[in-house]
One Martini backbone bead per residue (centre of mass of N, CA, C, O) as a GRO file, in nm:
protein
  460
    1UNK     BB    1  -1.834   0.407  -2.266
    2UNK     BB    2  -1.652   0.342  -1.961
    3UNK     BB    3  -1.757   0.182  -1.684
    4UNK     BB    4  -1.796   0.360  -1.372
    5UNK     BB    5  -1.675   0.365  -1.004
    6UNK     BB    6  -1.684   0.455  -0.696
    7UNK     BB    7  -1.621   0.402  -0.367
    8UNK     BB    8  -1.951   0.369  -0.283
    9UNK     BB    9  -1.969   0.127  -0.501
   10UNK     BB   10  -1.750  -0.063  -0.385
   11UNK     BB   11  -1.833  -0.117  -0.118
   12UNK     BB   12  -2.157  -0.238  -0.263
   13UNK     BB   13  -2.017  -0.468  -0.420
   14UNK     BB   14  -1.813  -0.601  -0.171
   15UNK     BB   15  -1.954  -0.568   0.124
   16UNK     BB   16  -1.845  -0.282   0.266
   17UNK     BB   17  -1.678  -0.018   0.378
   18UNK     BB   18  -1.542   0.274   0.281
   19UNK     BB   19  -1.290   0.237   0.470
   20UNK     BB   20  -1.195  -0.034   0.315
   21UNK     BB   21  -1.113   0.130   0.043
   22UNK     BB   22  -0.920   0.311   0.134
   23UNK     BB   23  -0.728   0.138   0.214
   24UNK     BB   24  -0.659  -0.020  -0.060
   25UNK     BB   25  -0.536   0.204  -0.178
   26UNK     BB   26  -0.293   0.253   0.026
   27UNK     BB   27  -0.165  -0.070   0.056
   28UNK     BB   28  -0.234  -0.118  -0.277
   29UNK     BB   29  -0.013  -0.092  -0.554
   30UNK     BB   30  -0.271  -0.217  -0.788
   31UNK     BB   31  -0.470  -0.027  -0.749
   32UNK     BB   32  -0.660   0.147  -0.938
   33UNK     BB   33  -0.670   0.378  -1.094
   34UNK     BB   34  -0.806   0.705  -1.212
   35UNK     BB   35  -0.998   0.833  -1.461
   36UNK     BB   36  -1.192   1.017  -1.278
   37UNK     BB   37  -1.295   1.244  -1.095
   38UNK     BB   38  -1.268   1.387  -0.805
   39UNK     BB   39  -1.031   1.389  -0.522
   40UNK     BB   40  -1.258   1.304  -0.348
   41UNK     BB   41  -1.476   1.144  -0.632
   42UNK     BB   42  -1.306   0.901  -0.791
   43UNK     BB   43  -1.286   0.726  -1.055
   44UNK     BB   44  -1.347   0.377  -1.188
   45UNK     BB   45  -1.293   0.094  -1.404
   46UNK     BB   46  -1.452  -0.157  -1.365
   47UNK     BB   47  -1.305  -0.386  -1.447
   48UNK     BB   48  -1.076  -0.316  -1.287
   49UNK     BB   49  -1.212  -0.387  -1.043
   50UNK     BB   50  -1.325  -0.692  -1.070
   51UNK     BB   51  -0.984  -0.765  -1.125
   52UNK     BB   52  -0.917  -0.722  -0.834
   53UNK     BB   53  -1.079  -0.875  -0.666
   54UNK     BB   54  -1.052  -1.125  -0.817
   55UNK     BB   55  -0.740  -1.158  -0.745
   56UNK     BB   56  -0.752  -1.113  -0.426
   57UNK     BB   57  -1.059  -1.241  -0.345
   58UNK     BB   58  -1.292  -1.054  -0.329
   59UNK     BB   59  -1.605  -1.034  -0.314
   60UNK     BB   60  -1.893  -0.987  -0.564
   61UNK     BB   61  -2.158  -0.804  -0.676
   62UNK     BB   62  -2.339  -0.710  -1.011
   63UNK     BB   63  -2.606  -0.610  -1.020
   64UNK     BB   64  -2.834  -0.477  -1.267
   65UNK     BB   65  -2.877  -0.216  -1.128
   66UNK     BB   66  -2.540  -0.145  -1.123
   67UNK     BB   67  -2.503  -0.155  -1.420
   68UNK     BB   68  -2.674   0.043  -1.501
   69UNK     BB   69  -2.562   0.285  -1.338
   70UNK     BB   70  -2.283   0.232  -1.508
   71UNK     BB   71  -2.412   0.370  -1.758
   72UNK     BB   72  -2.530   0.634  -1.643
   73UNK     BB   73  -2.230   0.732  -1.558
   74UNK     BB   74  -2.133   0.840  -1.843
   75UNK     BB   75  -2.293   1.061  -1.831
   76UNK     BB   76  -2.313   1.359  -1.850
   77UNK     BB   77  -2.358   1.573  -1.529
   78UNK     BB   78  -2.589   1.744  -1.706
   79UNK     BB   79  -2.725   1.434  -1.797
   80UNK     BB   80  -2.833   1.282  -1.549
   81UNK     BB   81  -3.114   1.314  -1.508
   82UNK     BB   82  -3.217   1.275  -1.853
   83UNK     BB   83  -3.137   0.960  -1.849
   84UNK     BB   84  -3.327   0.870  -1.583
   85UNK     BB   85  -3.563   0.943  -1.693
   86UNK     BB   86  -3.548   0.764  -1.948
   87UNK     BB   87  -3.549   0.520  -1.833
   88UNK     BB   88  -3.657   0.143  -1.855
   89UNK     BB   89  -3.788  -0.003  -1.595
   90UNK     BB   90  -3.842  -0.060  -1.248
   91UNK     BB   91  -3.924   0.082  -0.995
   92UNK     BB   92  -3.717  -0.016  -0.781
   93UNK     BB   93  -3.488   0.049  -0.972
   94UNK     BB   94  -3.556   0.349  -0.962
   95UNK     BB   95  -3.534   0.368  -0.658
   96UNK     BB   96  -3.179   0.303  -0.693
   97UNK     BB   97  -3.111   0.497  -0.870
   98UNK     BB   98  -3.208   0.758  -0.770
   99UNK     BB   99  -2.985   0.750  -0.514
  100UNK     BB  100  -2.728   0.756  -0.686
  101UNK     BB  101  -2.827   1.023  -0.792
  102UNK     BB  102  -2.826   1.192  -0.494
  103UNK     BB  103  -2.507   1.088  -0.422
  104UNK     BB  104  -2.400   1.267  -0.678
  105UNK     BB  105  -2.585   1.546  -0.626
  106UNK     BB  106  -2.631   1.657  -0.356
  107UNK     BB  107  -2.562   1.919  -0.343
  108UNK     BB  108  -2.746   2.031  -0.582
  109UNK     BB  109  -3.025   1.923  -0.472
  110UNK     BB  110  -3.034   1.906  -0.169
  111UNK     BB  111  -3.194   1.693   0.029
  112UNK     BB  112  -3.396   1.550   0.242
  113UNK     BB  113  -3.335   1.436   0.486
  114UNK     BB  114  -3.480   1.152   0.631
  115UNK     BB  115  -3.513   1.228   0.936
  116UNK     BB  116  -3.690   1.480   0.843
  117UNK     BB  117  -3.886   1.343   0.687
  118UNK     BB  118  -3.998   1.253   0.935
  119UNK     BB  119  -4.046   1.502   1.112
  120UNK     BB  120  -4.262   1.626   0.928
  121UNK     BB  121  -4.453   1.397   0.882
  122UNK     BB  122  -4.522   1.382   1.217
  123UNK     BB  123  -4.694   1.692   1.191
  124UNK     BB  124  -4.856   1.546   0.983
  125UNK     BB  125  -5.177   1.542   0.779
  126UNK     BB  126  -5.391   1.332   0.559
  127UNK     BB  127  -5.511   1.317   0.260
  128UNK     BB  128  -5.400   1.587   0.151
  129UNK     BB  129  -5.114   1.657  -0.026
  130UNK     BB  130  -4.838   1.961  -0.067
  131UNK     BB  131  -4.557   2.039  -0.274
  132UNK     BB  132  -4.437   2.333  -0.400
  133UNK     BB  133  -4.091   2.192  -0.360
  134UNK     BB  134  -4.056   1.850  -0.491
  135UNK     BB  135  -3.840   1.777  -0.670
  136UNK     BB  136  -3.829   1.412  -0.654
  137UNK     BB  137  -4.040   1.346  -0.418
  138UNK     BB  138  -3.964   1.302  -0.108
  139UNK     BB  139  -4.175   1.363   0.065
  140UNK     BB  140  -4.430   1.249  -0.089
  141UNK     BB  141  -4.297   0.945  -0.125
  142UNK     BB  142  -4.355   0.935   0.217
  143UNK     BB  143  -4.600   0.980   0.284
  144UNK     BB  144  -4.952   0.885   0.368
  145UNK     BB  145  -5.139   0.978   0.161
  146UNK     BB  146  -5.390   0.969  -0.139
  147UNK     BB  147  -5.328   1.294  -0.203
  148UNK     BB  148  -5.046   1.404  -0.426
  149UNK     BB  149  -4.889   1.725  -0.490
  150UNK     BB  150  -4.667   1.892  -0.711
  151UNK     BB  151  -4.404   2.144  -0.741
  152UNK     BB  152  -4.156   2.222  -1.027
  153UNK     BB  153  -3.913   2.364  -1.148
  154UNK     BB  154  -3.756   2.138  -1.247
  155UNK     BB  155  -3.815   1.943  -1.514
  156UNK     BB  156  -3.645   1.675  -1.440
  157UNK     BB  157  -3.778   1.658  -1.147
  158UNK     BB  158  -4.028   1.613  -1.237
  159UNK     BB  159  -4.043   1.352  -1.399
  160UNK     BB  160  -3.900   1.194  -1.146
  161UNK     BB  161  -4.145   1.218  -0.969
  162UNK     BB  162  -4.331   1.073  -1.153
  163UNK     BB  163  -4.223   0.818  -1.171
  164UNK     BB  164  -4.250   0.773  -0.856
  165UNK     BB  165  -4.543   0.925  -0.890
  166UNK     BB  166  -4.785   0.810  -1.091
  167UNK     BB  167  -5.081   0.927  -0.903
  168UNK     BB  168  -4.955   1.184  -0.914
  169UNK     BB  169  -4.950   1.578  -0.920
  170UNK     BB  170  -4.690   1.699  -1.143
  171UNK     BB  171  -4.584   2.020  -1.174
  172UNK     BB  172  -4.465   2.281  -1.394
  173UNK     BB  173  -4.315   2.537  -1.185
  174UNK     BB  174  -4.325   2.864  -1.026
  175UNK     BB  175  -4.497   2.873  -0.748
  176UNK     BB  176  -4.469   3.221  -0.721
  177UNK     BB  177  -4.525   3.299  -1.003
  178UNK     BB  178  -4.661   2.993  -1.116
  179UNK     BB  179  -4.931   2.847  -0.988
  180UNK     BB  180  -5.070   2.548  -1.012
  181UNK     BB  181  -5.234   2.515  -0.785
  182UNK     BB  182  -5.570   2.487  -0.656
  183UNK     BB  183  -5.605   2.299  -0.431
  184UNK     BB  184  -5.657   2.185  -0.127
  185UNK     BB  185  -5.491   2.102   0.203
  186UNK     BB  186  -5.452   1.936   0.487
  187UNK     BB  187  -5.138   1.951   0.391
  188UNK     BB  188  -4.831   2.117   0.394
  189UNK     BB  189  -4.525   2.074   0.258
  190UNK     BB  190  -4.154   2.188   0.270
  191UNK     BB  191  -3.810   2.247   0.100
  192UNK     BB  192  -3.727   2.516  -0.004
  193UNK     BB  193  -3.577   2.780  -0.214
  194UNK     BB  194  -3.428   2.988   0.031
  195UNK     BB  195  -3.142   3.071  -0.193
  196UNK     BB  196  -3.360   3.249  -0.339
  197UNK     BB  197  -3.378   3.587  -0.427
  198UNK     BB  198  -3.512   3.560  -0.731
  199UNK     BB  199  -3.879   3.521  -0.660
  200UNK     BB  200  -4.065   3.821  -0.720
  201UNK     BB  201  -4.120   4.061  -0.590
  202UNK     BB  202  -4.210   4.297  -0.823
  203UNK     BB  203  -4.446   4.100  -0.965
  204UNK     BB  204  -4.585   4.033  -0.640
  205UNK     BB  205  -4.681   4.298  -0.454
  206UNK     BB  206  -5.045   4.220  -0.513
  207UNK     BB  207  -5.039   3.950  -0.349
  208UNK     BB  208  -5.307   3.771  -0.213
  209UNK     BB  209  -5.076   3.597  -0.025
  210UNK     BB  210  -5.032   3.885   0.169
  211UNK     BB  211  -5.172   3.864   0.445
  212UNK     BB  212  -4.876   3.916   0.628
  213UNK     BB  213  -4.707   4.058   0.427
  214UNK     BB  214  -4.486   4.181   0.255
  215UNK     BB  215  -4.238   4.066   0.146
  216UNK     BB  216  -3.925   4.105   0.133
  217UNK     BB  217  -3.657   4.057  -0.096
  218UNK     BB  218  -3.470   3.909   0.173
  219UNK     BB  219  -3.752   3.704   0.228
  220UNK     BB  220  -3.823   3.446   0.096
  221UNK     BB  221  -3.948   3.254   0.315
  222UNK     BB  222  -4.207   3.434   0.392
  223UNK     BB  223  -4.324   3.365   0.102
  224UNK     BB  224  -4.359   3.043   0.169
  225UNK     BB  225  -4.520   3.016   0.374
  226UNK     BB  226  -4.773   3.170   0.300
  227UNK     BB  227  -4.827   2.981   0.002
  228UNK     BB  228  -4.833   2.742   0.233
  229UNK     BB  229  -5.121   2.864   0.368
  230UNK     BB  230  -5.267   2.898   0.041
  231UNK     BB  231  -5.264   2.570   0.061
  232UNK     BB  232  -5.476   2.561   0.321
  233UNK     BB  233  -5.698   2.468   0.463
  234UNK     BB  234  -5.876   2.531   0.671
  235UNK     BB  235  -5.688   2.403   0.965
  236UNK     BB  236  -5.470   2.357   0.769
  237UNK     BB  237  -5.104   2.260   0.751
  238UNK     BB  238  -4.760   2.334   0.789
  239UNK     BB  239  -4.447   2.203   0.661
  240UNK     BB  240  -4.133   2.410   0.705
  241UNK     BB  241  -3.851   2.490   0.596
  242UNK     BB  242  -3.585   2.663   0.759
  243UNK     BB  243  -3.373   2.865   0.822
  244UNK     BB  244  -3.284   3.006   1.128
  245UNK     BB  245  -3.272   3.339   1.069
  246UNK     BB  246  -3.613   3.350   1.014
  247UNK     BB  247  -3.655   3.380   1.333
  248UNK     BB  248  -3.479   3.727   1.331
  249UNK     BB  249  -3.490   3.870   1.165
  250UNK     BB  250  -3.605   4.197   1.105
  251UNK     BB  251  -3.768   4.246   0.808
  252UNK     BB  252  -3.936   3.991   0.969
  253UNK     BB  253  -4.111   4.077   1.205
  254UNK     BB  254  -4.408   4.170   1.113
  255UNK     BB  255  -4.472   3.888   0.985
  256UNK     BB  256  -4.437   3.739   1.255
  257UNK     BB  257  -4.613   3.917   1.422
  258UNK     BB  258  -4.900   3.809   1.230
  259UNK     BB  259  -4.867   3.520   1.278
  260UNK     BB  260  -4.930   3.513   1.574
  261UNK     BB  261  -5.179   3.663   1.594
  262UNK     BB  262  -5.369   3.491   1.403
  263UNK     BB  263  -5.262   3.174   1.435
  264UNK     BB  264  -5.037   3.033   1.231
  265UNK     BB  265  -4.841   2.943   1.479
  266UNK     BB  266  -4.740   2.650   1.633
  267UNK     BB  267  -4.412   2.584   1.550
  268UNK     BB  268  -4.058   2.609   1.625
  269UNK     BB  269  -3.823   2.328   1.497
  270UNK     BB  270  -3.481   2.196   1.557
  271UNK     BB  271  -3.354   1.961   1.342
  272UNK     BB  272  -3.089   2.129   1.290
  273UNK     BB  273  -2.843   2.289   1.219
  274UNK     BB  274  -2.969   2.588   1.087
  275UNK     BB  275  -3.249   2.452   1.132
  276UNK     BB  276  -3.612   2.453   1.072
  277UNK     BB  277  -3.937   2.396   1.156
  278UNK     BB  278  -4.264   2.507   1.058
  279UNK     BB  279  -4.546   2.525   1.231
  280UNK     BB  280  -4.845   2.547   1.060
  281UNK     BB  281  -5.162   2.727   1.069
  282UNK     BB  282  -5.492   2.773   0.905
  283UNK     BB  283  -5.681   2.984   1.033
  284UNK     BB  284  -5.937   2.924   1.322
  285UNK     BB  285  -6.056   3.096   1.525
  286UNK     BB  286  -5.874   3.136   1.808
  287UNK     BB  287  -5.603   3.244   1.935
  288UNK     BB  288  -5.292   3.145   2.089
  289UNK     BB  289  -5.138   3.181   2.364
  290UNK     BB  290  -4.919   2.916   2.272
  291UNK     BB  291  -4.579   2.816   2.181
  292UNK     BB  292  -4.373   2.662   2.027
  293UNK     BB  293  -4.020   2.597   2.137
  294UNK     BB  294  -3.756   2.371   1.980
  295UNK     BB  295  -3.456   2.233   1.992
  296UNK     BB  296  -3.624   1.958   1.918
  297UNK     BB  297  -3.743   1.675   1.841
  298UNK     BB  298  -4.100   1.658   1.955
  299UNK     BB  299  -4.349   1.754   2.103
  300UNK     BB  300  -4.613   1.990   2.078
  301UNK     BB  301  -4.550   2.189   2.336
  302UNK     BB  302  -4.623   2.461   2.493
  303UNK     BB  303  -4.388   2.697   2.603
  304UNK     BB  304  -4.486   2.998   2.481
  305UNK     BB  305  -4.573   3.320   2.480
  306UNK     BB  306  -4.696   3.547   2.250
  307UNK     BB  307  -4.669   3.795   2.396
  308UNK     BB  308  -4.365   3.789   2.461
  309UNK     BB  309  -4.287   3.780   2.161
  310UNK     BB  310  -4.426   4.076   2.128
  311UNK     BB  311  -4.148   4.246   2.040
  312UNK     BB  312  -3.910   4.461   1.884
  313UNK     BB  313  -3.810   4.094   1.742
  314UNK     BB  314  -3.970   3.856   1.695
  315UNK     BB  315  -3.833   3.606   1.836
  316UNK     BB  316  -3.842   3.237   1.731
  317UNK     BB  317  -3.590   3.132   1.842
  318UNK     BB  318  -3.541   2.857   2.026
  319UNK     BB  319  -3.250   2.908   2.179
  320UNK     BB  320  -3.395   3.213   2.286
  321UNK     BB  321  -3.726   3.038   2.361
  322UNK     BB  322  -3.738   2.845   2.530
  323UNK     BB  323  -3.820   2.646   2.815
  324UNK     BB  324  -3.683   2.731   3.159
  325UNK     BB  325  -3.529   2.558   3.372
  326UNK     BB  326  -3.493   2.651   3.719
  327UNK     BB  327  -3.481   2.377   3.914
  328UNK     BB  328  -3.205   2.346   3.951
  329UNK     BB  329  -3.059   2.618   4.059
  330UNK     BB  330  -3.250   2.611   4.296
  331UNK     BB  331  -3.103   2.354   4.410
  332UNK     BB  332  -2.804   2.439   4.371
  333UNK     BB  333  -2.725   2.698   4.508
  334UNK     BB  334  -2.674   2.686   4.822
  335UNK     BB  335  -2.450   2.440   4.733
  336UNK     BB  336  -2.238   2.596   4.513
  337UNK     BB  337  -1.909   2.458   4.472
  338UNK     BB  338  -1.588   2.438   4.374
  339UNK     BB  339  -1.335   2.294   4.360
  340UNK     BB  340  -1.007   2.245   4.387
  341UNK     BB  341  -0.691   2.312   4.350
  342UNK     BB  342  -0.404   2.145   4.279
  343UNK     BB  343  -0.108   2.111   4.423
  344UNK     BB  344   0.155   2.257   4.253
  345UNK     BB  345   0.506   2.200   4.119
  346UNK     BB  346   0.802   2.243   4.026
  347UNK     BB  347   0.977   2.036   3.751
  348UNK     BB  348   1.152   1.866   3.599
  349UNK     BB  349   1.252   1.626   3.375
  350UNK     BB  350   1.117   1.310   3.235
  351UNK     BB  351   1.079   1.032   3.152
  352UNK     BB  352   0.951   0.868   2.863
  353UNK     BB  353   0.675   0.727   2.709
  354UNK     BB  354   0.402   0.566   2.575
  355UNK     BB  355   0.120   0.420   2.561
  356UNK     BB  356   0.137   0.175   2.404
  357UNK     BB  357   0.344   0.064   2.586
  358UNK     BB  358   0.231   0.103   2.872
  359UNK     BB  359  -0.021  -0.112   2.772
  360UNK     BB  360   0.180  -0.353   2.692
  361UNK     BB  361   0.266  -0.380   2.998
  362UNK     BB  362  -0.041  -0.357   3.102
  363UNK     BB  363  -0.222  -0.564   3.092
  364UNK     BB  364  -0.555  -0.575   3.146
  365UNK     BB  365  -0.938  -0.499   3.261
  366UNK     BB  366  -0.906  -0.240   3.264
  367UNK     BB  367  -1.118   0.040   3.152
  368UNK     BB  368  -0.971   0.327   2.961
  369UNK     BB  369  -1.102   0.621   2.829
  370UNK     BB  370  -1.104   0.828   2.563
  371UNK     BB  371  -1.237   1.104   2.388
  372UNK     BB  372  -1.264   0.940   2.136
  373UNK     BB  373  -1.307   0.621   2.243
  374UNK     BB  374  -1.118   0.473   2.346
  375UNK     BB  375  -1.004   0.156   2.455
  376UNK     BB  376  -0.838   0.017   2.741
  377UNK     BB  377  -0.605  -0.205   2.911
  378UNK     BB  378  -0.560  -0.261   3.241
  379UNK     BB  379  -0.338  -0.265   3.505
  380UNK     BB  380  -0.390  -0.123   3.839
  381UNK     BB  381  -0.083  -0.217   3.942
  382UNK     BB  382   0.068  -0.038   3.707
  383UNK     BB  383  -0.166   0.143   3.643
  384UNK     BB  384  -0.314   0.446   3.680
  385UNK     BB  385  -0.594   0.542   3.571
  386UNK     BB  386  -0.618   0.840   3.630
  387UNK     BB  387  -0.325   0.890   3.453
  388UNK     BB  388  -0.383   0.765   3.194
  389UNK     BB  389  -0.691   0.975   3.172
  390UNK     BB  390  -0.482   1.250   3.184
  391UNK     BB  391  -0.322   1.181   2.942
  392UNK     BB  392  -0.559   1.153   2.713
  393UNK     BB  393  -0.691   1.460   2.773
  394UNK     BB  394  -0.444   1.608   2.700
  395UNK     BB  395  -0.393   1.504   2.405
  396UNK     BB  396  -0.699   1.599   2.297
  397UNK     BB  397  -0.618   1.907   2.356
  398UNK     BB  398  -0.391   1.941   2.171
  399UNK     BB  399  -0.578   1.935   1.925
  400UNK     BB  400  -0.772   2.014   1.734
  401UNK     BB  401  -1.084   2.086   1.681
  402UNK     BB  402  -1.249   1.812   1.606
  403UNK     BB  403  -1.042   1.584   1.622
  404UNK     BB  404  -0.962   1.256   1.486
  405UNK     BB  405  -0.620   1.189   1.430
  406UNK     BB  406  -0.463   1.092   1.721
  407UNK     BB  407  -0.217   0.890   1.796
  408UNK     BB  408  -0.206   0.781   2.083
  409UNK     BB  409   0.003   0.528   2.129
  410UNK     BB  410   0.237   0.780   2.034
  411UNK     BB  411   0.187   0.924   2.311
  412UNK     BB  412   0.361   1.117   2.551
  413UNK     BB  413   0.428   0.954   2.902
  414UNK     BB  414   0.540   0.953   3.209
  415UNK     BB  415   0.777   0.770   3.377
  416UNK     BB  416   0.619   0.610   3.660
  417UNK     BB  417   0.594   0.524   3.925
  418UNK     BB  418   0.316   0.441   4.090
  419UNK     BB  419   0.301   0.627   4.291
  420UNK     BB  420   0.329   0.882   4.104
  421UNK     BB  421   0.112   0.860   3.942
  422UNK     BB  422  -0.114   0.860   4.188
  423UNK     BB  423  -0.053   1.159   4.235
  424UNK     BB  424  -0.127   1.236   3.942
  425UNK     BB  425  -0.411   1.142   3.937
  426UNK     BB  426  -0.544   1.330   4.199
  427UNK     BB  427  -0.522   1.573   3.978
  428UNK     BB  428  -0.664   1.522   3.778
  429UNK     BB  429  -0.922   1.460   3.938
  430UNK     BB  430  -0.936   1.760   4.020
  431UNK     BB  431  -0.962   1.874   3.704
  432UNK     BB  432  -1.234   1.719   3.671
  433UNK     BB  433  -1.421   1.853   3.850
  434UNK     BB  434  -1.359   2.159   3.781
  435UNK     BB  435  -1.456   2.115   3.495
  436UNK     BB  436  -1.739   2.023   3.586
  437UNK     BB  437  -1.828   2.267   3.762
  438UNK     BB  438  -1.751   2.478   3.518
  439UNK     BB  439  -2.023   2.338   3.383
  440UNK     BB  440  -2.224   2.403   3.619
  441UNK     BB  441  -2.220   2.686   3.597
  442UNK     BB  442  -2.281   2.730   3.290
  443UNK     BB  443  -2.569   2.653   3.354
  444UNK     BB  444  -2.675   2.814   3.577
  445UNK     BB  445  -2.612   3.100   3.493
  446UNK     BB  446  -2.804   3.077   3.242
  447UNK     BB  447  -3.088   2.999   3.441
  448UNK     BB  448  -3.060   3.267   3.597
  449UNK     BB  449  -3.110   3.435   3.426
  450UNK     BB  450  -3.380   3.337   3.251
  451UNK     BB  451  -3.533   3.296   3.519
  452UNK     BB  452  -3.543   3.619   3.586
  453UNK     BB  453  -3.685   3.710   3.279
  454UNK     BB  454  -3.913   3.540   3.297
  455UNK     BB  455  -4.031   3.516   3.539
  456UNK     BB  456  -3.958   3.244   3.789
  457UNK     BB  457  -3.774   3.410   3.922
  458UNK     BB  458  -3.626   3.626   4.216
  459UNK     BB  459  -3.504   3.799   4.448
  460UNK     BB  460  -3.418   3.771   4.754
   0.00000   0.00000   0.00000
């Protein structure tokens, strides 16, 4: 079968970015036709690019790691994991295939990002490392512990942590339900398959792991912090990724307010949109008074008491219990005032130019930038700063919500003397303080809400 190639492939051929290629795409009718693969992300015959670079001028390598790539990209896409196990290579290119197979079924594998995996391993330490949903291995082979462990429900993932991880003991199969794991962990890590709800519950009812009581049917994330906690030495630590519903859902509730009571909660960090990681400790000793709650990663500084958690909700959600700085509030109530509404009075309809004529006509060294981060250069002998900043506000505001597809260029904007511009501008500039003022009112109101509930502030 013809070695194929998506825009992803030709833009590291090429080394360009991806938008290069979309680009040739689009300008170049001779650009090659795609051969399969999805509208999303189409392939091409490795030839036809190669002869196309080649014809047009543009330079590329397609080194043996690439080639071998574009080898096993012709495996059909359900057995292309065990062409990659079975693969014949040396370390280095095994973990170049292993990224382009990461990038092709990203969907389906679901990795756990870089970035996250950072703040994971920032959270642990220890000699020993365990991750009981170790995936291709990505967790563990970031690690630097020097004992590795880990158990994979897919045959194929496991072959291929092992291959990545030759030192590493990787187990194969169920760890809820067959656990293999027998050894104690420094730190377990775990980024678990928490969108599996048949983890076996019924199975599973009086397993000596349901320490802080059984998980719910609908509760997997709560059956692996546990069974992550069942692989911790005393005192040793578990950083679990799980959905953020799971630190609010009703039906763990007790679950958490158990896991708080015995202090095996250390905090639990906001890491993307919609995830959190759980910082938990096998305890020892007292259990602690305050654990942390935090919107973003950073230190794990203690800001949330233990006590005021354990209310009807038992809710652990960062974003609606981390701790509220009510110095703003307390600093701008006294003196915190709206600007004034700009006096607009009813107008006829005026002559149009575009932006991009108004800035061809007015170069020079001012810079106003748009919402979109676009930067113009303007003469503000000819053009109103304010007005110009004003007109691409407004052009910003009409686009869908988080569109960046807008051509400001294109966009129309009354043609007015600069005198009646600076007028003009003075009006959108009140209407842009009265913005912020609106955007400070409603973080000041929610800092005294907050501030009033938690006791930090009182009614005067």
């Amino acid at each position: 079968m013809d070695e194929t190639v998506n825009a992803g492939d030709i833009a590291r051929l090429a080394e360009v970015g991806r938008a290069a290629v979309s680009n040739w795409r689009r300008r170049f009718e001779d650009f090659p036709a795609p051969v399969g693969g999805t509208a999303s992300s189409p392939l091409y015959l490795l030839r036809d690019v190669e002869s196309w670079l080649r014809r047009n001028g543009k330079p590329f390598r397609v080194s043996p790691a690439e080639r071998l790539w574009t080898q096993l990209r012709t495996v059909d896409d359900l057995r292309l994991g065990e062409a990659l196990a079975a693969v014949d290579c040396d370390a280095e290119t095994f973990e170049f295939l292993h990224e382009r197979y990461l990038e092709a079924h990203s969907r389906l594998l679901n990795p756990t990002p870089p970035e996250v995996v950072d703040v994971v391993l920032a959270t642990t330490d220890g000699d020993t490392v365990i991750d009981p949903a170790c995936g291709t291995g990505g967790l563990l082979k970031a690690s630097r512990a020097r004992n590795k462990i880990g158990q994979e429900l897919d045959p194929v993932s496991a072959v291929i942590a092992r291959r990545r991880l030759p030192s590493a003991q990787i187990h194969t199969g169920d760890s809820l339900r067959h656990n293999g794991v027998q050894e104690k962990a420094d730190a377990v890590v775990c980024d678990p398959p928490w969108h599996d709800r048949a983890w076996g519950h019924e199975e599973l009812v009086g397993d000596a792991r349901w320490t802080y009581g059984l998980p719910p049917r609908g509760e997997p994330e709560l059956a692996w912090l546990q069974h992550c906690l069942s692989l911790a030495k005393p005192g040793g630590l578990a950083a679990v990724l799980l959905p953020s519903a799971a630190a609010s859902r009703r039906p763990g509730k007790r679950i958490r307010g158990n896991l708080l009571r015995a202090g095996a909660v250390r905090a639990v960090m906001t890491v993307q949109p919609g995830r959190d990681l759980w910082l938990l400790r096998n305890p020892v000793g007292r259990a602690p008074d305050h654990i942390a709650l935090l919107e973003a990663p950073g230190p794990i500084d203690p800001n949330t008491r233990v006590l005021d958690l354990l209310d009807d909700d038992v809710d652990l959600s960062p974003a609606r219990r981390s701790g509220t700085d009510v110095s703003a509030y307390l600093a701008a109530q006294p003196a915190f005032d709206l600007p004034a509404l700009p006096e607009l009075r009813a107008s006829a309809s005026v002559p149009m130019t575009t932006i991009g004529e108004l800035v061809r006509a007015s170069p020079g060294e001012h810079v106003v930038t748009s919402p979109t981060g676009a930067t113009y250069e303007i003469n503000p002998r000819k053009v109103d700063p304010d007005f110009l900043e004003g007109v691409l506000r407004a052009a910003f505001a009409r686009t869908p919500t988080g569109s960046t597809r807008l051509d400001v260029r294109r966009t129309q904007v009354p043609s007015l003397p600069l005198e009646e511009q600076r007028r003009y501008g003075q009006a959108f500039a009140q209407l842009k303080a009265l913005e912020a003022g609106l955007e400070d009112a409603v973080t000041l109101v929610r800092l005294g809400y907050n501030g009033l509930l938690s006791g930090q502030i009182r009614p005067a």
